[in-house]
C-alpha positions in Angstrom: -73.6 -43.4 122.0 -72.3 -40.1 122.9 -70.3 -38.4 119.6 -67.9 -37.4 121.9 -67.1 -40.8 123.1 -64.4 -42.9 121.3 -65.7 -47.1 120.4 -62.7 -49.6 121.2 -62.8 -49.8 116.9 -61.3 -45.8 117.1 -59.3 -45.8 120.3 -55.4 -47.1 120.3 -53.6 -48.3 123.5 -52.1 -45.4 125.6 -48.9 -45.0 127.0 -48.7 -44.0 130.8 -47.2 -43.8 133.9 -47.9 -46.9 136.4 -46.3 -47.6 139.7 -45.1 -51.1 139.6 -44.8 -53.5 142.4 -42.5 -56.6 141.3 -41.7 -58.0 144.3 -43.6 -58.7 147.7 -42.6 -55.5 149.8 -39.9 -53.8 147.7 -40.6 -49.9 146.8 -43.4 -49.2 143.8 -41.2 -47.9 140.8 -42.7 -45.6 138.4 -42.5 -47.1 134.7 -44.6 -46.6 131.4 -46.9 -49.2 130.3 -49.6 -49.2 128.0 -53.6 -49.4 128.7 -55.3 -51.5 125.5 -58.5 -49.4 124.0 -61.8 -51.0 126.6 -63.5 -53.9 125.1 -67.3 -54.8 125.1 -68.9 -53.5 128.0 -65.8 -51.6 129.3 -64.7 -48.1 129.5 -61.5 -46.6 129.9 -60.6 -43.4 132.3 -57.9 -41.3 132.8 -57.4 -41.1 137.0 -57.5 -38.1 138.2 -56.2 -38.9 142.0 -56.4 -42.1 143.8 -55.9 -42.5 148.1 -54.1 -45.5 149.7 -56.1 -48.1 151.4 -54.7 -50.8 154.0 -55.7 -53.1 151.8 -53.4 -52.2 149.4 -50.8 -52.2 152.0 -51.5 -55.8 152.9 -51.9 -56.8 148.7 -47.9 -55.0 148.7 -47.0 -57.6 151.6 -48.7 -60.5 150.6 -46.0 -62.9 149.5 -47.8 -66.4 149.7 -50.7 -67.9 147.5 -52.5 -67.3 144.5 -53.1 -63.5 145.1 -49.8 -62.9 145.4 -48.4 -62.2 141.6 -46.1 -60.2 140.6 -45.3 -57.7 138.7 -48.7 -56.0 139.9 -50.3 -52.6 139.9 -52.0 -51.9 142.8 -54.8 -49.6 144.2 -58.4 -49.7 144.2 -59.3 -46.5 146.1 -59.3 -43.2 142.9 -61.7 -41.1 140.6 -61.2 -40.3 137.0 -62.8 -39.4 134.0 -64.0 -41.5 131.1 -61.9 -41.3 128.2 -63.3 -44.5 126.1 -65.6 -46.6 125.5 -66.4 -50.0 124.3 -69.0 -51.3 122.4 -72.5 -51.9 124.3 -71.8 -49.2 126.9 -74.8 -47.6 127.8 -75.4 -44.4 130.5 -71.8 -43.4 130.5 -69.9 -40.8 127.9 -66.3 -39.2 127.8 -66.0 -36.4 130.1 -68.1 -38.3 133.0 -66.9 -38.3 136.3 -66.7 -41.6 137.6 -65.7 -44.1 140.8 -64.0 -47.4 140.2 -65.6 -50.3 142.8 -64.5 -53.3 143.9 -67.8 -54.7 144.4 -69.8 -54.7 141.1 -73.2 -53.9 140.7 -74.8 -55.7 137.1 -78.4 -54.5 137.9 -79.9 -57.2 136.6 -79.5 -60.5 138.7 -81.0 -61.8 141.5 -78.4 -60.6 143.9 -78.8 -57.3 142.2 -82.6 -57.3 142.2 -82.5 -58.0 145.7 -83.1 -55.8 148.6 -81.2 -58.4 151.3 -77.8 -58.5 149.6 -75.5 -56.4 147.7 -73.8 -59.1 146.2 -73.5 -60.1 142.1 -72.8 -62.8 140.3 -55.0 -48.1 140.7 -52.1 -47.4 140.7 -51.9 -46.0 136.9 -52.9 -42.4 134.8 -55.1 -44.8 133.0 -57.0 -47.7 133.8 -59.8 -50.0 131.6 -63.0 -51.1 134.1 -66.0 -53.2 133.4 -68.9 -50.7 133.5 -70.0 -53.2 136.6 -67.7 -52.1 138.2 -68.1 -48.3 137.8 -70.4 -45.6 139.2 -71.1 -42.2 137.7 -71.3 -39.2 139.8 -72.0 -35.7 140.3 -69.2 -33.5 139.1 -69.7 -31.0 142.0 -67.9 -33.3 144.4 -64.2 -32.4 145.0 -62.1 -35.3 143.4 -60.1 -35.7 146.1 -63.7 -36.4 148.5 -65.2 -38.6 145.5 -62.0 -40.9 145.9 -62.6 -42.0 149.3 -66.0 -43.2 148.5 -65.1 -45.9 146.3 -64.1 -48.8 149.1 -63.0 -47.7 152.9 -65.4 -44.8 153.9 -68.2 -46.7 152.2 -67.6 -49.8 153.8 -67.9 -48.1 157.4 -70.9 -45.7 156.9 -72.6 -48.6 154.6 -72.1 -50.8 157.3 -73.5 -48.4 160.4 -76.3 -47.4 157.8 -77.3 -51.0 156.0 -76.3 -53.9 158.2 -76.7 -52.5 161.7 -79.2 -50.2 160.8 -78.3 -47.9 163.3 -81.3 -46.1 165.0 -81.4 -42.5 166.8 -80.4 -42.9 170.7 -78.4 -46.3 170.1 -74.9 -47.1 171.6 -72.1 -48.0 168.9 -68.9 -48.9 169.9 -66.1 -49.0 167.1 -63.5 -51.6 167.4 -60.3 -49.8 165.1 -60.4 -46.2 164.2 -58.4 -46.4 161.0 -60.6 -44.7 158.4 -63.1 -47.7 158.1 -64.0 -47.3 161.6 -63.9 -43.5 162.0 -66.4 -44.1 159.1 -68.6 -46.3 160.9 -68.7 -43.4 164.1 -69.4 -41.2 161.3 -72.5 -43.2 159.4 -73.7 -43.8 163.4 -73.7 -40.1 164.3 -75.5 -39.1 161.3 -78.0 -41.6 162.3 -77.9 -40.2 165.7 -76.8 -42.7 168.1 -76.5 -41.4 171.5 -73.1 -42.9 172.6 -70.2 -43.7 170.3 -67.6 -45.5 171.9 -64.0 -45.7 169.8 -61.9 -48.4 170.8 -57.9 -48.0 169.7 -54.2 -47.9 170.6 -53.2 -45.0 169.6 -54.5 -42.4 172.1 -54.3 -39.6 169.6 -57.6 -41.4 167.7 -59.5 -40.1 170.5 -59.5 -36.0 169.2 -59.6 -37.1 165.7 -62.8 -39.2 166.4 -64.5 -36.6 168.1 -65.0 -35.2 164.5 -66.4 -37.7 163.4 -68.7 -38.3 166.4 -67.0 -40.2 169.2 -68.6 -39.5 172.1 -65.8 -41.7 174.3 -62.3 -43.4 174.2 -61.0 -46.7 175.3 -57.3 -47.4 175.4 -57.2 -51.1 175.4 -53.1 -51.0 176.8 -55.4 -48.7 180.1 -57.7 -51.4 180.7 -55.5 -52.9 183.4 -56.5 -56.8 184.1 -60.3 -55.9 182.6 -61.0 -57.0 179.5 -62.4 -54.3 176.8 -65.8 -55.7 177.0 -65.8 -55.7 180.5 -65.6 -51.7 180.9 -67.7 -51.0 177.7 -70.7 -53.2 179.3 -69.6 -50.5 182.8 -69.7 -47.6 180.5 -73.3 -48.9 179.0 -75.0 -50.1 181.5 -75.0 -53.9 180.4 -73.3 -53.7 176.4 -73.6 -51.5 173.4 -76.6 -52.3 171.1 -73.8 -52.7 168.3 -70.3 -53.1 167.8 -68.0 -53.4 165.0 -64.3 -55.1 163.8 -62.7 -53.0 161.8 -59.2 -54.3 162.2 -59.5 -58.2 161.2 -58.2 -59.9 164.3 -60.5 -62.9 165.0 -59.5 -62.2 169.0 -60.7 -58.9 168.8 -63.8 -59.6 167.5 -64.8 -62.1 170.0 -64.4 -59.3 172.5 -66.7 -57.1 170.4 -69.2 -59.9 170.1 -69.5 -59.7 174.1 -69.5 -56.3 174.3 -73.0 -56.2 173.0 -76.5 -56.5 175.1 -77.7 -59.8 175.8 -81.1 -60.5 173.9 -80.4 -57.9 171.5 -77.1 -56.9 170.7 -75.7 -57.3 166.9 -71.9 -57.4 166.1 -70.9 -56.6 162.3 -67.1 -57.4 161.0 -65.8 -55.0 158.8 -62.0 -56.1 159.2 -60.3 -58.7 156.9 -59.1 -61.7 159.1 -55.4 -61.4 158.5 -54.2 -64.8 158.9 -57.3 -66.2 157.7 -57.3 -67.7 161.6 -61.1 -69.4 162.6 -63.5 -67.3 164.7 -64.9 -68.9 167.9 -67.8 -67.4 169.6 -69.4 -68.9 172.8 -72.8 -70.8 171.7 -74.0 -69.7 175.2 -73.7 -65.8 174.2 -75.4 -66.9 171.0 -78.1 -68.5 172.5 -78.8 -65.2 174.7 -79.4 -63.6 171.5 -76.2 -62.3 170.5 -76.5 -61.7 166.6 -72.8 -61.7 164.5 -72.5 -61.0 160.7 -70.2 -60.2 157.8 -70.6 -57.4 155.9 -68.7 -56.9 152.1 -68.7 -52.9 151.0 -70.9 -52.3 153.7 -74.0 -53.5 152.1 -74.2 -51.1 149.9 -75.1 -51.1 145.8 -72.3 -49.0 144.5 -74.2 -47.3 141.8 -77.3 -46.9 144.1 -75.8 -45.6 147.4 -72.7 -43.8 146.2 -74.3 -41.3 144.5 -76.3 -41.1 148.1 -73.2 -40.1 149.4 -72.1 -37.6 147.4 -75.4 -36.1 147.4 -75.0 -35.8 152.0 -71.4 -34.3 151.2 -72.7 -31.4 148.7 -75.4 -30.7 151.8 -72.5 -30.8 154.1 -74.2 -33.2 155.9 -71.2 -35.7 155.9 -67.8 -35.4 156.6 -65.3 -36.7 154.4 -62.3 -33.6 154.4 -61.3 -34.7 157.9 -60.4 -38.3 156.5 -57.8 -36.6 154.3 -54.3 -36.7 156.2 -51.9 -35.7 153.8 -51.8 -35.0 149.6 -48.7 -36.0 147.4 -47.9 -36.6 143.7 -47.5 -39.6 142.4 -44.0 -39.3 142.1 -44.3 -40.0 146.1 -46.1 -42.5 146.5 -43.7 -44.6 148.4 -44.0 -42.2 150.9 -47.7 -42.6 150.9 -46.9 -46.2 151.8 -44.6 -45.4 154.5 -47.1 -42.7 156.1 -49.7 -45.9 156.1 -47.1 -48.1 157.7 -46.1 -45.8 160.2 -49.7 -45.0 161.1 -49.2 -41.6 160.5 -51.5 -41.4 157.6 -55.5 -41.8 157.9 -56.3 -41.6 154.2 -53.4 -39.9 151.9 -54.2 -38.0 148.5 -52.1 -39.4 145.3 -52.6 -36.7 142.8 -51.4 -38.1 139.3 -50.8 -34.7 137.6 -49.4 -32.4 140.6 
């Protein structure tokens, strides 16, 4: 153990800031509560800045079932450094720089052992995470970049990158372009794919796409009486060789399943089902060779392929400052929420200490 490193036997609770959500909805207020000292196996960092995910937006919302509990803290997408650490914490010391994940990463079971899966068995100045659940990275990153890698951007370029497995001279088309999807256009252009097609709404997502490597634009309310897969197999000649859901509507990604080439075409989902509604696919586009699959963080093994990442950024081989919409304290972070709502915001900045 590091010297500099306090054991849960030296370190007291700490009183901090944390926005609180107590009812389904209702605006985050800022109270104090206090973080315990970590425990066995845990470490416990101060947060330097966190970003606002959708899925945080649709945890605030949720106001049915078991996940919905309140009071709650939320957020998932931040950066900090360690301030603590428990007892049989190895590879980490105070003063690291460090990404809380949603997906953990043990390194030691068969999931984690595995080269097929990357499965295993906040809102607050301070937060306590199992070190499964933590990656350690290169203090040369910008906090405000290292932030985004912890969940959405991850999620799209892991999934153009390890599920599709995009090659050079492919087509892509990208079914949402919140910051998931322009992530997904922005793992397939660093692979080189020879035709990015965005798929969106909001007509504006076209020039900010472009950035990330859209090469074109459909506007499903333009499509007339076609359907969307009708004019992407036009635009292709026949279907994109992959396509991706990044908005979780199981509608939507029926019409990106058929949007792909017969014989060959591969369709990953990326977007949360919102209503938790059935997918139906037609077994004759599945017997034609149509491949569908799910994909959780992108594939990716948070403490192998985030450090990746970072290491593309510092070459300023991939573009993260362009996912960065707007930067406010955390006394606003209500506003964050209602720039997310609005669809004004693509990825906003919470900075704890500005």
């Amino acid at each position: 153990m590091d010297k500099t490193s306090f054991p849960s036997s030296e370190a007291k609770p700490i009183r901090c800031k944390a926005a609180i959500c107590r009812n389904a909805g209702e605006a985050l207020v800022i109270e104090d509560i206090y973080v315990d000292p970590p425990q066995a196996y845990e470490v416990r960092i101060k947060i330097l800045c966190t970003s606002l995910c959708h899925t945080d937006l649709s945890f605030w919302k949720l106001d049915f079932g078991p996940l919905s509990r309140f009071p709650r803290i939320l957020g998932h997408e931040a950066v900090g450094v360690v301030e603590s650490i428990g007892e049989n914490v190895d590879g980490f010391k105070q003063g690291d720089v460090v990404l809380p994940v949603f997906q953990p990463y043990c390194e030691e079971c068969k999931d984690c052992k595995s080269s097929k899966t990357n499965w295993c068995e906040s809102f607050s100045e301070y937060t306590v995470v199992d070190i499964v659940h933590l990656v350690k990275i290169s203090p040369e990153i910008p906090v405000d970049k290292a932030a985004l890698l912890s969940c959405g951007v991850s999620t799209g370029i892991g999934g153009a990158w390890k599920v599709a497995n995009v090659e050079e001279g492919s087509t892509v088309a990208v079914f949402g372009l919140g910051a998931v999807g322009l992530a997904v256009a922005e793992g397939a252009r660093l692979r080189g794919a020879a035709k990015i097609i965005g798929i969106d709404t909001n007509p504006d997502k076209f020039d900010l796409g472009k950035k990330f490597g859209l090469t074109d634009f459909v506007n499903p309310t333009l499509c007339g009486e076609k359907k969307i897969s009708e004019v992407i197999k036009e635009m292709t000649g026949g279907g994109v060789d992959y396509s991706f859901e990044c908005v979780g509507l199981a509608s939507l990604l029926n019409e990106a399943f058929i949007s792909t080439r017969t014989g060959s075409g591969k369709t990953i989902m990326l977007g949360l089902e919102k209503h938790a509604a059935p997918i139906s696919l037609g077994s004759f586009d599945l017997l034609r060779g149509r491949n569908i699959c799910g994909s959780f963080f992108g594939g990716f093994k948070s403490k192998l392929d985030i450090p990746i990442l970072v290491d593309h950024y510092l070459k300023m081989e991939l573009n993260l400052d362009d996912f960065i919409t707007h930067e406010l304290n955390f006394q606003e972070i209500n506003k964050a929420f209602d720039l997310l709502k609005e669809g004004k915001s693509l990825r906003c900045i919470i900075w704890m200490d500005k």
